[in-house]
BAKOLTI-603273 format. One record per residue (C-alpha): x, y, z. Coordinates in steps of 0.05 Angstrom, whole numbers, padded with zeros to 5 digits, always signed. Last residue first. Layout:
REM BAKOLTI-603273
XYZ...
***
This chain:
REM BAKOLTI-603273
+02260+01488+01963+02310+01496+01912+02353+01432+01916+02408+01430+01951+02394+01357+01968+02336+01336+01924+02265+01347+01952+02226+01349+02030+02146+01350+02022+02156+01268+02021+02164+01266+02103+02202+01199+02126+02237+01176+02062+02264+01248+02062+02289+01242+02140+02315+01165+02107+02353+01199+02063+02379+01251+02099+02399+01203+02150+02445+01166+02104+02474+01236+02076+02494+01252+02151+02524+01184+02162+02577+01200+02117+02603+01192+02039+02565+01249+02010+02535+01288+02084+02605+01280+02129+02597+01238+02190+02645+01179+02185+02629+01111+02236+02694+01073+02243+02712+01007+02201+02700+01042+02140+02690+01011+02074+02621+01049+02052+02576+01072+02100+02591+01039+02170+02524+01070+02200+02507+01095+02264+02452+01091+02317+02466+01105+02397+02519+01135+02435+02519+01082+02495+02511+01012+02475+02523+01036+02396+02478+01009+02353+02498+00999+02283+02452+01001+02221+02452+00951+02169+02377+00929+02167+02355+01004+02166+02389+01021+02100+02368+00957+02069+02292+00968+02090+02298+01051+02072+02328+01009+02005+02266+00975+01989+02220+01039+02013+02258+01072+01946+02243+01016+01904+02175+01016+01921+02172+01095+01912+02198+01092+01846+02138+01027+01829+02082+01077+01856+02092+01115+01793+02074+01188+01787+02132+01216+01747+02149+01276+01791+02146+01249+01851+02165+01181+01847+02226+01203+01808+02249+01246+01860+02236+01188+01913+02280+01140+01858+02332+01193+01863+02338+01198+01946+02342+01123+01941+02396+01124+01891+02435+01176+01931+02413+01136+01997+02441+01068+01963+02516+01086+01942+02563+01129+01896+02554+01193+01919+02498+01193+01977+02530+01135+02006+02500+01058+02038+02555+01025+02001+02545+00952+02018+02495+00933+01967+02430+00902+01953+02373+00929+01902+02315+00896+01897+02284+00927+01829+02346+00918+01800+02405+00976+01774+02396+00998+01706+02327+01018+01708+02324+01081+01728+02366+01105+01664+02301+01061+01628+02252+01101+01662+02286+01172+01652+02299+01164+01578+02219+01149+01571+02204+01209+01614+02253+01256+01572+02205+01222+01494+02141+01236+01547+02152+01306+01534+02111+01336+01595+02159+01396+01587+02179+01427+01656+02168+01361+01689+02198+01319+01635+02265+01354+01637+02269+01347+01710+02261+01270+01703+02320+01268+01641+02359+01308+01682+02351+01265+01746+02368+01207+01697+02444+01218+01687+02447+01212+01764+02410+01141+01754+02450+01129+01699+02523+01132+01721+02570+01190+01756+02551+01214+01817+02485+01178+01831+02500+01112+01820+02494+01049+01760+02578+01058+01758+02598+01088+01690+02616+01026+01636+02693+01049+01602+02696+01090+01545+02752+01131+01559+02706+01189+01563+02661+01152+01606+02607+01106+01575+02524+01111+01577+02467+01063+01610+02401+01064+01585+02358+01008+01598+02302+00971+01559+02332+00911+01541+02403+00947+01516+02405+01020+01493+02482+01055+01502+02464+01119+01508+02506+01177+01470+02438+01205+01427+02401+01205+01481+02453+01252+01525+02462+01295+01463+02389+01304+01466+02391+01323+01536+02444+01378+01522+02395+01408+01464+02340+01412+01518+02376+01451+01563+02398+01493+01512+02334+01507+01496+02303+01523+01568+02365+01567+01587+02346+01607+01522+02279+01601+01544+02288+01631+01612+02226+01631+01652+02261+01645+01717+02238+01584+01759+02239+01531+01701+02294+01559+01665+02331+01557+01721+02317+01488+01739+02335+01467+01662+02397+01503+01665+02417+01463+01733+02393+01406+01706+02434+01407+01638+02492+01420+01682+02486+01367+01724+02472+01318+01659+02540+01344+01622+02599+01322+01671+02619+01329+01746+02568+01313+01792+02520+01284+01746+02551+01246+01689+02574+01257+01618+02640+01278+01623+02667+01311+01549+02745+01305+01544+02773+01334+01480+02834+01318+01449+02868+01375+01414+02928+01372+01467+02896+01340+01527+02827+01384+01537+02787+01396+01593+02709+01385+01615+02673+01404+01550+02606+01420+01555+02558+01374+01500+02492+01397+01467+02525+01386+01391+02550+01450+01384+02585+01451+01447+02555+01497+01501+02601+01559+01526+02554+01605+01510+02502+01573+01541+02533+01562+01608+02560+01634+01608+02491+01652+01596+02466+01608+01655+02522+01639+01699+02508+01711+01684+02432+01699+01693+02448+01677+01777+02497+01726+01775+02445+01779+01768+02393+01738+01806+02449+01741+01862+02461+01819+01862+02396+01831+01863+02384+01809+01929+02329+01778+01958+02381+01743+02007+02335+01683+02043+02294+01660+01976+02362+01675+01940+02403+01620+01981+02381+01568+01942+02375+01591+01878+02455+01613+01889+02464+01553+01918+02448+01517+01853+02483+01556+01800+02541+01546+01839+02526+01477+01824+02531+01495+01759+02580+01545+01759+02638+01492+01774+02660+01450+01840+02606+01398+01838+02553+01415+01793+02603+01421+01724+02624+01486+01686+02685+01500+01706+02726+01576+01724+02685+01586+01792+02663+01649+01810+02674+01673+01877+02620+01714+01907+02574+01657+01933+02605+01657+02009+02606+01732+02011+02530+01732+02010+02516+01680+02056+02562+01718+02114+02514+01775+02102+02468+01743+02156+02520+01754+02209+02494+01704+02262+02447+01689+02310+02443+01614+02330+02435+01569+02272+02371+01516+02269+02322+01574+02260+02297+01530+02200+02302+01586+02139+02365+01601+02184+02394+01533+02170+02371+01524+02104+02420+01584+02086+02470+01575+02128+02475+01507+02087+02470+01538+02021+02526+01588+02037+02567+01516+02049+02556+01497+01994+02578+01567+01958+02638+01559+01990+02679+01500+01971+02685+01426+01973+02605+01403+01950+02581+01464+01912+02642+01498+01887+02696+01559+01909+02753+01544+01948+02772+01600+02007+02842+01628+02011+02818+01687+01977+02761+01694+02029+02808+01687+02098+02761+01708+02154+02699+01691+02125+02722+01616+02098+02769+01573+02149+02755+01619+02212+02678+01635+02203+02662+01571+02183+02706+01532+02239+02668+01579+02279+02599+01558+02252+02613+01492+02261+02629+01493+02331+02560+01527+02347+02524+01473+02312+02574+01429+02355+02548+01468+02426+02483+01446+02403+02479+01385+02379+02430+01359+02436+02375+01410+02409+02365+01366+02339+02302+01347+02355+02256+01316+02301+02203+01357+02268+02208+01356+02197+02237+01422+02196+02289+01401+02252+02305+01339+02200+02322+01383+02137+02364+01436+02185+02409+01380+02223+02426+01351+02149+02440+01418+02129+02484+01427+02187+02513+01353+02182+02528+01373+02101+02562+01436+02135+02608+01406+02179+02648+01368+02137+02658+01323+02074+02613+01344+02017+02583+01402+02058+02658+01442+02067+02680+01455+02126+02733+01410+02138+02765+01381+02198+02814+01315+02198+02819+01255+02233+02853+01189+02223+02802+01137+02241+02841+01071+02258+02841+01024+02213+02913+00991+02246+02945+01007+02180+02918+01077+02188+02847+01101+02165+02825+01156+02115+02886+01174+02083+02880+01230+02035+02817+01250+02045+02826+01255+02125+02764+01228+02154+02718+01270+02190+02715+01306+02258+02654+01344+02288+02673+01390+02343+02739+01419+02376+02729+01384+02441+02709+01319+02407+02654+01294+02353+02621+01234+02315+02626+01176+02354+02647+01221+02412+02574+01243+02419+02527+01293+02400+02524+01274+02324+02490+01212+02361+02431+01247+02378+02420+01250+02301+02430+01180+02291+02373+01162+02351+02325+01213+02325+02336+01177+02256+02320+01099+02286+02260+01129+02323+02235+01159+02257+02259+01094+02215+02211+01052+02272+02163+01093+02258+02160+01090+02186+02160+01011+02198+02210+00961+02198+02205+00899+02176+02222+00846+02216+02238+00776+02174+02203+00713+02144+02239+00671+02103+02216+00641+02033+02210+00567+02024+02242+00525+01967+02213+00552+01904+02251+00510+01857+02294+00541+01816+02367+00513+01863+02347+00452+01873+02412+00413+01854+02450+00471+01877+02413+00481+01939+02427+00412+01957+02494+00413+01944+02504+00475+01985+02463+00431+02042+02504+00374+02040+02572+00412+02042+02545+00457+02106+02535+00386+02141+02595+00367+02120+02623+00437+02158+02598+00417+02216+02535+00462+02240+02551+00517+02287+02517+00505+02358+02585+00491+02391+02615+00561+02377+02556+00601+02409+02551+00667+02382+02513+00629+02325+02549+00649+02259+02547+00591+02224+02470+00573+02252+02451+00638+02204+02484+00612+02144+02442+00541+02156+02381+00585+02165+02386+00627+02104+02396+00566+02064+02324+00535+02093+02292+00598+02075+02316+00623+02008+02309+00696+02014+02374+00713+02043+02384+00789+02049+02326+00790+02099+02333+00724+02124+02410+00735+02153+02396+00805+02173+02340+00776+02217+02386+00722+02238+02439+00776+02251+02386+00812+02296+02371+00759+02337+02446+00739+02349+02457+00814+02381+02510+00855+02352+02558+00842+02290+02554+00795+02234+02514+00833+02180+02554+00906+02165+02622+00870+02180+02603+00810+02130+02598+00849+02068+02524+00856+02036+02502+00812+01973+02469+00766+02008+02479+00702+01981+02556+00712+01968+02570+00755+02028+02523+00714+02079+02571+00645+02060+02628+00700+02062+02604+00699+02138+02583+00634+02142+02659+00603+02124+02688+00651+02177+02642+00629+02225+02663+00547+02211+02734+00576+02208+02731+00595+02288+02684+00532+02302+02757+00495+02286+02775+00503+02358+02822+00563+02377+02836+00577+02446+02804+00638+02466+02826+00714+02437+02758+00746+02454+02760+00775+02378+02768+00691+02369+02718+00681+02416+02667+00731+02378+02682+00703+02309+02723+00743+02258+02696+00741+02190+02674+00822+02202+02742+00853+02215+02793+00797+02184+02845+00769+02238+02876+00797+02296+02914+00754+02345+02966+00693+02346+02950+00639+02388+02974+00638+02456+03009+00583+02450+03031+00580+02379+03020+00521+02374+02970+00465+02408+03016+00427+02374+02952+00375+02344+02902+00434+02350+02952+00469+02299+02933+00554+02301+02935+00583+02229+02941+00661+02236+03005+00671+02181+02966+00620+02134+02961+00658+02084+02928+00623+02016+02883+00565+02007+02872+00539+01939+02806+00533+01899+02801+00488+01821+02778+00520+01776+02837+00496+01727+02860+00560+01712+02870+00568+01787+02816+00602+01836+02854+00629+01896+02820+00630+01971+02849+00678+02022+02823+00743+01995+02743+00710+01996+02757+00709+02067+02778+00648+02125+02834+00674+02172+02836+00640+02231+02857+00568+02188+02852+00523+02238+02897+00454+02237+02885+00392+02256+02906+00347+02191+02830+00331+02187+02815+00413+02199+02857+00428+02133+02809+00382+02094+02743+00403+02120+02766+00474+02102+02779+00450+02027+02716+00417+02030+02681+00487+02039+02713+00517+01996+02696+00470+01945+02624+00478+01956+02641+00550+01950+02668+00551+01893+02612+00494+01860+02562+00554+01889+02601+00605+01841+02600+00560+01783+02529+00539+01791+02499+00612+01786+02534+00634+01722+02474+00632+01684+02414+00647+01722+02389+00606+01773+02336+00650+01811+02370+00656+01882+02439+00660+01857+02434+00707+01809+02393+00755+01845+02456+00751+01894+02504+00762+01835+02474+00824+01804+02514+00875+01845+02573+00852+01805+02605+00778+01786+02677+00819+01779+02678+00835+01854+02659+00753+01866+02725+00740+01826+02758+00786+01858+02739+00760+01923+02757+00692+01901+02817+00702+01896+02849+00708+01817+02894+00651+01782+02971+00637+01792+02999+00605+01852+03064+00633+01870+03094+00589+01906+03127+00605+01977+03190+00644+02007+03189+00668+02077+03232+00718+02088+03270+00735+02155+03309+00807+02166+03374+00813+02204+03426+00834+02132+03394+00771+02102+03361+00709+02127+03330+00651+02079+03270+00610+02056+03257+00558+02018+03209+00546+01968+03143+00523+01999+03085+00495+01954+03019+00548+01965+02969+00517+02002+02920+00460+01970+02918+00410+02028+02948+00348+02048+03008+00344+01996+03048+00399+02025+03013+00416+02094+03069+00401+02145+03121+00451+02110+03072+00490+02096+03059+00500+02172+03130+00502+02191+03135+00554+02144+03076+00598+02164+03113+00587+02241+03172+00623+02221+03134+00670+02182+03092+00684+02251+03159+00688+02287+03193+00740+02234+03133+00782+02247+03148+00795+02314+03137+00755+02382+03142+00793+02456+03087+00758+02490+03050+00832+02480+03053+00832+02405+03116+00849+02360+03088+00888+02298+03167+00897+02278+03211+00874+02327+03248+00832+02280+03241+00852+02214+03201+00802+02160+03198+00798+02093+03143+00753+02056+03169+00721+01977+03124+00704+01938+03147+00654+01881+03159+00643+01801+03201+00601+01761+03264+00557+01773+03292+00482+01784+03296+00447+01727+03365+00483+01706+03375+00504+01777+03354+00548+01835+03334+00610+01791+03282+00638+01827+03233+00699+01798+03199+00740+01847+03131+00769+01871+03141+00815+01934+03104+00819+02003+03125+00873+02059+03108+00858+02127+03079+00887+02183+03088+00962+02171+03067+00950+02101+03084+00947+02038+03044+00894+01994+03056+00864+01922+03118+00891+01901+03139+00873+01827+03186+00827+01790+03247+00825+01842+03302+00774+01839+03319+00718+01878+03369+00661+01887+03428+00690+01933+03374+00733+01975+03337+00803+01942+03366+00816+01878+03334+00891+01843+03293+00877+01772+03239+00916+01796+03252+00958+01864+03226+00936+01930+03278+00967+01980+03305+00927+02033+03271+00934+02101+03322+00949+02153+03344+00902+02209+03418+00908+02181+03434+00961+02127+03399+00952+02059+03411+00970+01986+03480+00944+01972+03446+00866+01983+03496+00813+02019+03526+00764+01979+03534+00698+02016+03461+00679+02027+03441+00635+02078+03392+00582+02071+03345+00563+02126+03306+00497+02147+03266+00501+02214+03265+00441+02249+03200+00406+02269
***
C-alpha cells in the first residue's frame, strides 16, 4: 500500500534540517497545523496536540507524532520515521474495522516525518482505573457500585482485541495507556507504532520493546508475533484490575509462582484461573479471547455470588526469615552495590528514557547508605547475618566521613536527608557492634547543627529524635541540653490554637498537618519527650496539638481522614495521611490512657481496608510504613485486629518479591524497573519491615529503643 504524503511549501523559521522543531503554543508546524500543547518529548519521538484547518468543513483537532531519521534506529537499521510510516499504513487499513484513531494526513518538513491522527477525546483507561483508587479490587469482588462499569470496559476491551485480530493484525502493545474511554463509554485503541500484520507478515522482523510487565516472554524473546502476544497483554491488566497490583510485580519468574500471585490477589477462583491461563509461558495454552469474553460476562452476571475462593501458599515466619537473610545477602551484590559501594537513584532523575538506573551516592538514611546501615543494625540484633556486607559497611562509613565529618558546614542538617540521621544510624550500629571501630565522637558532631523548621523530617523534631536516640550511646550533657532547648523552642513557637506553622506566603499561613513534615510529627516527638523526661510543659502542648488535630478531621463512617493546606484529600500513608497522623494519636494514648487519643487512633487506622493491596511496597508513602504502623498500633493498643492487618501486608510484601538467579531476593518498590536500596523508598525499608514483622521487641524506625 502506498504511502500518501503532503508537502508543505513554507518551511518553519524554527528548525534546521533533521532537527526537532520546537514545541511552542500557538507556533505552525506543516502548511495546515498549529500547536496547542506538547504532549510527549522524547528521544524517540515527540507528540503534540494541534488544531487543522484543511477547509471550511474540514478542521478541528489532531496528534501529530514527529519523527527524525536515525533517531532510535534499531539494529536492521530502521528509525522512528519507519515505525510512523508503518502506523500510517496501519490506520490507513484499520479505518472502519476497528476503533483507532481516524488518520489525517501526514507530511515531511525540513528531513523530519509526522504522522498526523485524530485526536480522540475522553481519558485511558489507566487514568480512569488511577481515579477508581486502592478500593477498586474490593470493589470488584463484592459488587459495589461502580463495579459493572469497569468489567463492561474490559469486556469491551476485550472485543475490541478480537476485532483487530479478524483483520490480522497484533496489537504488541496492549495497557490500560493504550485504551481511550469516549464520552460515549464506548473504548478505542490507541498507538499502534508496535502492531505486527499476520496477513503482511510486516515489518519483518517485528518491531521490539513494548510495555515492561504486559510483555510476553516470546515477545521479550523477539519471535514472530501470533496474536497469543495481546492475549498476555490482555491478562496482565486483566491481573491489574482484579488484583490491584501492577503487572511487572505479578507476571515475572516461574509460572507456578504467577499462578500463586494470580490466586492470592484474585479471590474469585474460577476468574483467577482464566487470568492465570493468559499468562501461561506457553503461548498456545492461553484461552481465546471469546473464551475470556464469556467468562467476564459471566462474572458480571454473577458477580455477589460466592463463586469459589482460591487456594494459595502462604508463607510462614520462616519462610519471611529465609526470604530477609536472602535480601540482606543481596546488599552484597551488584544489584545493590559496585567498587565504590551502595548506589541509589539520582533524585532528580531516577531512570533514563531507556529505564535504566541512573546512579547516584548519598549518605543520608532517607536515600543512602545509612538507612541500609540501620537496616543492617535492626536485623544483626535479631540475629540474622549481615557479615557478607562487609567491605560496603566499611564503604559507608567513608562516604560518611568524606561527605559529613570532613566538611561540617557543607553538611545538611535533618532526620531523613541530613546529619542527625545519619548520627542515629552510627548510633544503632555500635549499640549492635555492626560498625568496625570508629571515632565515637563522630555522633556528636553529626547532631550539632540546628535546624531552622520545626517538622520530623528535616526540622527540630526529628532532630529531636536522633538526639533521644543517640543519648543512650553519648551520655552527654550536652545532648539532653539541646534535647530541652528544642522542646521549648517547639513550645514557644506553638500556634495558639495547637498548630506549627510551616511557612508563610504574604500573611497567608501554611499549617501541614501530616507526619513527616507537618503538625502530628511534631506532636510525637514532644509527646515522646515528655514521656521519657517527664516534661509537662512538653506533655501539654502535646496534647493541645492533638486537639487541633481532632478538631481539623474530616469524620465520615467511622474514619478520620484530614485535608492539606490547599485542601486537597492527604494520601491514606505514612508520610503525609491518616495512618501517619495516627501514630500521634497512639503515642498519645500510651502516655495518657485517654481513650478520647485511642478512639482518634482507630478510626485514622481505618482509612485504608482491612485487606490492603497496592503496588508501592515503601516506607513513605507505601505498605511497610503502614505495616510498620499497624505493628505500633498492635502494641500499644492491644488489638489482635493491628497485627492482622499487619501479617496481611508481610503476605503482600512477600508475594511480590523478586528472585534474582544469582544475587538473590529484591523488591521493585514503587515504579522502578531496577531494584533501589535506600531505607524510605528502597529495599532497605521493605526489609525492615518484615525484620520487625519477624521479632515484635523491635519499634518505630528511629525510634528510641
Amino acid at each position: 500500500m502506498q504511502i500518501t504524503t503532503i508537502k508543505t511549501v513554507i518551511p518553519s523559521p524554527e528548525i534546521t534540517p533533521n532537527q526537532k522543531a520546537s514545541k511552542k503554543s500557538g507556533q505552525r508546524i506543516g502548511y495546515y497545523y498549529v500547536i496547542y500543547k506538547s504532549l510527549k518529548q522524547s528521544q524517540k519521538n515527540d507528540v503534540v496536540k494541534c488544531f487543522y484547518i484543511k477547509g471550511l468543513l474540514n478542521f478541528g483537532l489532531c496528534v501529530i507524532k514527529e519523527g527524525s531519521p536515525g533517531d532510535s534506529k534499531d539494529k536492521h537499521g530502521r528509525d522512528i520515521t519507519d515505525r510512523l510510516k508503518w502506523q500510517y499504513r496501519l490506520h490507513e487499513e484499520l479505518q472502519g474495522k476497528v476503533r483507532v484513531p481516524k488518520l489525517v494526513g501526514s507530511f515531511e518538513e525540513n528531513g523530519n516525518y509526522y504522522l498526523v491522527v485524530e485526536t480522540i477525546k475522553g481519558i485511558s483507561l489507566s487514568k480512569f482505573i488511577k481515579s477508581t483508587g486502592k478500593d477498586t479490587r474490593e470493589m470488584l469482588m463484592t459488587g459495589r457500585k461502580g463495579a459493572h462499569k469497569i468489567i463492561d470496559y474490559m469486556i469491551q476491551m476485550i472485543s475490541l482485541l478480537d476485532n483487530l485480530h479478524q483483520q490480522q493484525v497484533v496489537h504488541r502493545d496492549v495497557t490500560p495507556a493504550n485504551f481511550m474511554i469516549m464520552p460515549n463509554g464506548k473504548l478505542a485503541l490507541i498507538d499502534l507504532e508496535l502492531s505486527y500484520s499476520i496477513k503482511h507478515q510486516y515489518p519483518t522482523p517485528a518491531f521490539t520493546l513494548g510495555t515492561y510487565g504486559y510483555m510476553s516472554p516470546e515477545q521479550i524473546a523477539v519471535n514472530i508475533p501470533t496474536i497469543y502476544e495481546d492475549i498476555f497483554s490482555a491478562g496482565a491488566i486483566l491481573s491489574q484490575i482484579f488484583g490491584g497490583i501492577h503487572p511487572m510485580k505479578l507476571t515475572e519468574g516461574p509460572y507456578e509462582d504467577i499462578v500463586n500471585r494470580i490466586n492470592f490477589f484474585i479471590p474469585d477462583k474460577r476468574l483467577g484461573e482464566v487470568i492465570a491461563q493468559c499468562l501461561d509461558p506457553i503461548p498456545e495454552k492461553r484461552p481465546g479471547l471469546s473464551h475470556i469474553r464469556s467468562e467476564l460476562l459471566m462474572f458480571r452476571q454473577h458477580i455477589k455470588r460466592n463463586k469459589g475462593t482460591s487456594t494459595y501458599h502462604t508463607f510462614t515466619k520462616d519462610d519471611i526469615r529465609k526470604v530477609v537473610q536472602s535480601g540482606i545477602n543481596a546488599f552484597s551484590t551488584p544489584l545493590f552495590s559496585d567498587d565504590e559501594g551502595w548506589f541509589s537513584a539520582n533524585i532528580e532523575t531516577p531512570f533514563d528514557e531507556k529505564n535504566k538506573l541512573l546512579k547516584a551516592r548519598y549518605a543520608s538514611f532517607s536515600l543512602g547508605d545509612s538507612g541500609i546501615l540501620y537496616t543492617l543494625a535492626k536485623a544483626k540484633s535479631s540475629g540474622f547475618d549481615i557479615s557478607c556486607v562487609s567491605e560496603q559497611v566499611q564503604k559507608a562509613l567513608d562516604r560518611i566521613e568524606l561527605k559529613y565529618i570532613s566538611r561540617p558546614d557543607q553538611a545538611a542538617s535533618g532526620l531523613h536527608r541530613g546529619a542527625d540521621g545519619i548520627a542515629a544510624a552510627l548510633s544503632e550500629g555500635y549499640r549492635t557492634q555492626l560498625l568496625p571501630v570508629f571515632p565515637i565522637e563522630w555522633i556528636g558532631k553529626l547532631l550539632e547543627k540546628e535546624s531552622q523548621v520545626h517538622n520530623y523530617a528535616s526540622g527540630i523534631a526529628g532532630q529531636g529524635f536522633a538526639n533521644m536516640y543517640c543519648n543512650e550511646i553519648l551520655a552527654m550533657p550536652v545532648t539532653q541540653a539541646r534535647l530541652g532547648r528544642y522542646a521549648s523552642r517547639l513550645i514557644n513557637e506553638q500556634q495558639d490554637n495547637g498548630s506549627w506553622v510551616r511557612s508563610y506566603k504574604g500573611r497567608k499561613q501554611r499549617i501541614t498537618k501530616g507526619y513527616i513534615n507537618g503538625v502530628s510529627g511534631i506532636i510525637h516527638f514532644l509527646l515522646t519527650y515528655a514521656q521519657h523526661y517527664q516534661d509537662t510543659n512538653a506533655l501539654e502542648a502535646g496534647k493541645k496539638g492533638l486537639n487541633w488535630l481532632m478538631k481539623n478531621a474530616v469524620s465520615k463512617n467511622d474514619i478520620l481522614r484530614w485535608k492539606s493546606a490547599s485542601g486537597q484529600p492527604l494520601a491514606d500513608w505514612f508520610s503525609e495521611g491518616s495512618p501517619g497522623i495516627a501514630l500521634s494519636f497512639i503515642k498519645g494514648y500510651e502516655i495518657t490512657r485517654n481513650t478520647m487519643y485511642k478512639d482518634a487512633a482507630i478510626k485514622a487506622l481505618n482509612a485504608n481496608p482491612i485487606e490492603i493491596v497496592d503496588d508501592n511496597l515503601s516506607q513513605q508513602e507505601g505498605l511497610s510504613g503502614l505495616g510498620e504502623i499497624y505493628l505500633e498500633a498492635y502494641k500499644v493498643l492491644e488489638d489482635q485486629c493491628w497485627l492482622n492487618r499487619a501479617s496481611w501486608i508481610a503476605q503482600v510484601v512477600m508475594q511480590l518479591k523478586k528472585t534474582h538467579p544469582k544475587y538473590g531476593n529484591y523488591w521493585l518498590v514503587q515504579d522502578e524497573k531496577q531494584p533501589i536500596s535506600s531505607f524510605m523508598t528502597g529495599n532497605a525499608g521493605v526489609i525492615h519491615f518484615l525484620v520487625r514483622y519477624c521479632n515484635n521487641k523491635l519499634g518505630l524506625p528511629l525510634m528510641v529503643p
